[in-house]
C-alpha positions in Angstrom: 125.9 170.9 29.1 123.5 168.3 27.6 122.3 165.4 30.2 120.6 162.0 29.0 118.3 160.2 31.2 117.6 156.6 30.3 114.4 155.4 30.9 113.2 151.7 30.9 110.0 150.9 29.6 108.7 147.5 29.3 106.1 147.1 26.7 104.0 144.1 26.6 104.1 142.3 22.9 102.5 139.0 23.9 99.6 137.7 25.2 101.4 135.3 27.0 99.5 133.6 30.5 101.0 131.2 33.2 100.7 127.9 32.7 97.7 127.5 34.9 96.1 130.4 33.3 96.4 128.8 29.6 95.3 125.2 30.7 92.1 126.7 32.3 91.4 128.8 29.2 92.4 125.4 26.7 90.3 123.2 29.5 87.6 125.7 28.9 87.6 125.8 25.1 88.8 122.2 24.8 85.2 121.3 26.9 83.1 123.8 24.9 84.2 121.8 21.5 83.9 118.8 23.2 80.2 119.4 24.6 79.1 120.2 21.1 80.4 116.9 19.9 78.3 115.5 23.2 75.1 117.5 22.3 75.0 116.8 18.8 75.8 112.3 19.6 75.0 111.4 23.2 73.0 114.4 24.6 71.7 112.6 27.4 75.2 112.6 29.1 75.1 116.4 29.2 71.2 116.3 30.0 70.9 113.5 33.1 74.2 111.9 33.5 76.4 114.7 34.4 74.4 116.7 36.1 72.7 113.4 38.0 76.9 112.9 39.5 75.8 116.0 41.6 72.2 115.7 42.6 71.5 118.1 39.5 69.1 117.7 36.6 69.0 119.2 33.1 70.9 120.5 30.2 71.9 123.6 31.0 73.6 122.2 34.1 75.2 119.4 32.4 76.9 121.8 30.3 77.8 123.8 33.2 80.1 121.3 35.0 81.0 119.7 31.9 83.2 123.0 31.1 83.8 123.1 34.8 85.4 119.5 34.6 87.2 120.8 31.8 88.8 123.9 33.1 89.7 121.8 36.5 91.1 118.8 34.3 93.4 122.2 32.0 94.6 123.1 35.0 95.7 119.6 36.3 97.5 119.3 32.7 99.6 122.4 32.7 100.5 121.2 36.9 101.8 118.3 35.4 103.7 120.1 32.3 105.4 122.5 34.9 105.8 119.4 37.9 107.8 117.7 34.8 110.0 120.5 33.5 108.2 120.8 30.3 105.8 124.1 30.5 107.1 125.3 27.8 107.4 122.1 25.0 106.9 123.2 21.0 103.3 123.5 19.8 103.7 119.6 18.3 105.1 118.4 21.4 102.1 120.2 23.4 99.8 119.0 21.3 100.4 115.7 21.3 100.7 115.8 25.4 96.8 117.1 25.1 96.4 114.1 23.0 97.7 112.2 25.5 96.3 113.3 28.4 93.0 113.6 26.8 92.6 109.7 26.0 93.8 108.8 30.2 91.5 111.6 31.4 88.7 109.3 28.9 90.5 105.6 30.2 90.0 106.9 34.1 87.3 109.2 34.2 84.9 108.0 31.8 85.9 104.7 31.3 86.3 103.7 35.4 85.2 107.0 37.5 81.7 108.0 36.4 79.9 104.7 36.0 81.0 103.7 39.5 80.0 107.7 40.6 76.6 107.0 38.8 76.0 104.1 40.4 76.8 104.9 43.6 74.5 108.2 43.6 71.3 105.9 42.5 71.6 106.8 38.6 69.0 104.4 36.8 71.1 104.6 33.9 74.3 104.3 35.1 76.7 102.7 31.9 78.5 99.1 33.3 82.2 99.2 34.4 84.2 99.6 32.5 82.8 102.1 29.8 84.2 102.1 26.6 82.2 104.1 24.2 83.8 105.1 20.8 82.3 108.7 20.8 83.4 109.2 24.1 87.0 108.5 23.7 87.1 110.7 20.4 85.5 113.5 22.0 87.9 113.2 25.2 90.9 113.4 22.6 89.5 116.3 21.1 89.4 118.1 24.4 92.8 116.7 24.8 93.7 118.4 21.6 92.0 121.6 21.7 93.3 121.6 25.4 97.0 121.2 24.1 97.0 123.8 21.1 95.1 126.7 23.2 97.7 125.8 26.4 101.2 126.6 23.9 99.5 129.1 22.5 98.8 131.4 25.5 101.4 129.7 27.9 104.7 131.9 28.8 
């Protein structure tokens, strides 16, 4: 008499995360590629104004929040993928959402938030309201970009 067990095994083949994971990894990365851009065109934003929105001074923390900003900021974008139904959109669709939502993260936060946060700490050179700089809107949509590629690869 023969007898057959069957067994279930589940065997991971992806590297799939949840949403919020993958927007905090593309925030991340998005912010990394984004502070080089920074660094190498407007390096005082990453050496005094960033870290001046804090009470902070210096480079290194700059650089610090800046990727901090960016992870909060991938996180917010996948909420808002998954609040609208569309966590899981194509990797053309997803990318042009990080486009998206990298130039109105750049038209509120950069353009509107941080001069008025700038001023409003005592930051000599706070920019004038409202502040439209050219490398700052590319290098926001190149966060947005980064942001949206990284987020459908890694997002179940």
């Amino acid at each position: 008499m023969s007898q057959e067990t069957a067994t279930r095994t589940d065997e991971r083949t992806t590297t799939a995360l949840a949403p919020w994971q993958a927007g905090t990894v593309g925030g991340i990365l998005g912010a990394i590629v984004f502070g080089v851009m920074m660094a190498m065109q407007t390096p005082a934003v990453l050496d005094a104004a960033i870290p001046a929105m804090y009470g902070l001074e210096g480079g290194l923390a700059g650089t610090i929040l800046h990727v901090s900003h960016g992870a909060v900021l991938g996180v917010v974008f996948a909420a808002l993928l998954v609040a609208a139904g569309r966590s899981h959109l194509g990797a053309g669709s997803t990318l042009v959402a990080g486009l998206v939502y990298g130039i109105a993260v750049w038209a509120v936060l950069a353009v509107v938030v941080m001069p008025i946060w700038l001023s409003a700490v005592g930051f000599g050179m706070a920019p004038a309201i409202p502040n439209v700089a050219v490398e700052s809107l590319v290098g926001h949509a190149t966060y947005g970009l980064v942001l949206g590629v990284t987020y459908s690869l890694l997002a179940r």
